[in-house]
C-alpha angles and dihedrals in degrees: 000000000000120000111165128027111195142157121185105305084345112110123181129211094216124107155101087094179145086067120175104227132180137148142219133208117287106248137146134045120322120242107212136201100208108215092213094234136143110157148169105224093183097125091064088240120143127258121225117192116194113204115220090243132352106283140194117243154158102184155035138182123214118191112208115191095230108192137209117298094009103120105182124016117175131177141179121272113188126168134212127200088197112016091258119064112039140192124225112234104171135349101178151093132273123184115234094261091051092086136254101247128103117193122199134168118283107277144151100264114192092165138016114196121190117199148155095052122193149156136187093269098051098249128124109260108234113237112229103185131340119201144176148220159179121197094202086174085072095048102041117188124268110230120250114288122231110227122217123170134183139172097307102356138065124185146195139208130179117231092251099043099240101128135029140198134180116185105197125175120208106175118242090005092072138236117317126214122193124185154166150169149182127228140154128186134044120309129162092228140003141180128066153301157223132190115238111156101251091231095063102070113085096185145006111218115173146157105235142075121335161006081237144031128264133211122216081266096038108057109120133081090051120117141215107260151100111285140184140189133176121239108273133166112201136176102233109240089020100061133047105197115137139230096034109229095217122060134077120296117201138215098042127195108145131350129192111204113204104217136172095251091043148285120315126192124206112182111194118211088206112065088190078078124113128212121224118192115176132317135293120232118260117268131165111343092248096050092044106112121223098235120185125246104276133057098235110049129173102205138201090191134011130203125256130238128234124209125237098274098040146049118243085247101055088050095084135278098306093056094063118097109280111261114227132207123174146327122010117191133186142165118204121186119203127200142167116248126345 
């Protein structure tokens, strides 16, 4: 797994990868950690909730009292892998009847804060409950890797054989990354991933379709072309910048990342790849997207988007989770500026 990219004085923030990441359909009952909270927020002051120990979760659900005549109430969620920095997952507002659940990517979570509460009338929403969970049966665990190194490679395989990497380096011509898996059966997303704090990237610059992203049931209306966007971070609903900076981007054949400790260049040998930069901000639960652990993914398959009356499944066959069936292979070549 790679920890550290450098190249001379040249130092990457990417890292912690590559991961092979997919999951499956939520289904099956949901295991909670109950926060223990019933409180009156209406002085407006943030709520911090400390987890016993750091946990892995996806989701959390945060119950808000709405009373009678308030038609819309909304808050800030933020999360915390350690109590002191934090990401902002959401800063918005949700009618009664929008739902109460708030799905992220899998992570280590040691706080949750909720803050910037408000309703229609101007008054502060009482919080009736707040609680967390990881559905491990949708991330299931990848088997042990057997590590192998020689002059200028080193390799991994997992014990079963299911996944494969080969690290080679070739001198100018960059860092090569070889993979390959093996999976059957439905899953919303599936490929790997690497860690890059999302704050980080200043620009997105690829060869590939766009201007825009594209979800597994929105993929037409993109072109062939070189695109860029500059790095943005908007509340769905709240904010109109376009094109939006996080999402999956198909079509891939290079990308050049702007990053605060440089440029760096992956080209892709498979053009079927997507490419997946940060996170986007939580919205309506049926138009949340189920988005995998990382901040910098190359996908197979990429999840698809409902709308806010439906689900991404009862919007027709493309927007039910990818089926997968054998062997996915990829090569992937990083290099430090252009």
């Amino acid at each position: 797994m790679l920890k550290t990219l450098a190249q001379g004085d040249k130092v990457s923030s990417l890292t912690n990868g590559p991961r092979l990441v997919f999951a499956r359909s939520g289904k099956g009952e949901i295991k909670w950690i109950d926060a223990g909270l019933k409180v009156d927020v209406n002085s407006g002051t943030a709520l911090v909730w400390k987890l016993d120990t750091p946990t892995p979760l996806n989701l959390l659900e945060i119950d808000l009292d709405y009373q009678k005549n308030i038609n819309w109430a909304g808050f800030k969620l933020e999360i915390s892998p350690d109590g002191q920095t934090w990401k902002t997952l959401y800063d918005a507002t949700r009618r009664s009847g929008d739902g109460k659940t708030y799905e992220f990517p899998p992570q280590t979570v040691a706080a949750v804060r909720l803050s910037n509460f408000r309703q229609v009338d101007g008054k502060f929403p009482p919080l009736k409950g707040m609680r967390a969970a990881y559905q491990a049966e949708r991330f299931p665990a990848v088997p042990a890797a057997k590590v192998s190194s020689g002059e200028n490679w080193l390799a991994a395989e997992t014990e079963d054989g299911s996944a494969k990497f080969r690290w080679t380096l070739s001198g100018s011509a960059g860092l090569k990354l070889d993979y390959s898996y093996k999976l059957d059966g439905d899953f919303t997303y599936h490929g790997i991933t690497f860690d890059h704090p999302e704050d980080k990237f200043r620009s997105v610059k690829w060869l590939g379709d766009g201007p825009s992203r594209v979800w597994q049931n929105r993929l037409r209306g993109t072109e062939l072309g070189v695109w860029e966007i500059a790095r943005n971070d908007i509340q769905p609903g709240e904010s109109w910048t376009f094109p939006e900076f996080q999402g999956c981007f198909g079509g891939l054949r290079w990308t050049r990342l702007a990053t605060e400790t440089g440029d760096l260049t992956v080209s892709s040998g498979d053009a079927q790849t997507y490419l997946r930069v940060g996170t986007p901000r939580i919205s309506h639960p049926n138009t949340t997207v189920a988005f995998p652990a990382g901040d910098l993914s190359f996908l197979k398959a990429i999840p698809g988007i409902g709308s806010k009356f439906s689900k991404p499944e009862d919007s027709g066959p493309s927007g039910k989770p990818a089926t997968a069936s054998g062997e996915y292979r990829g090569t992937l070549v990083f290099r430090f500026g252009d």
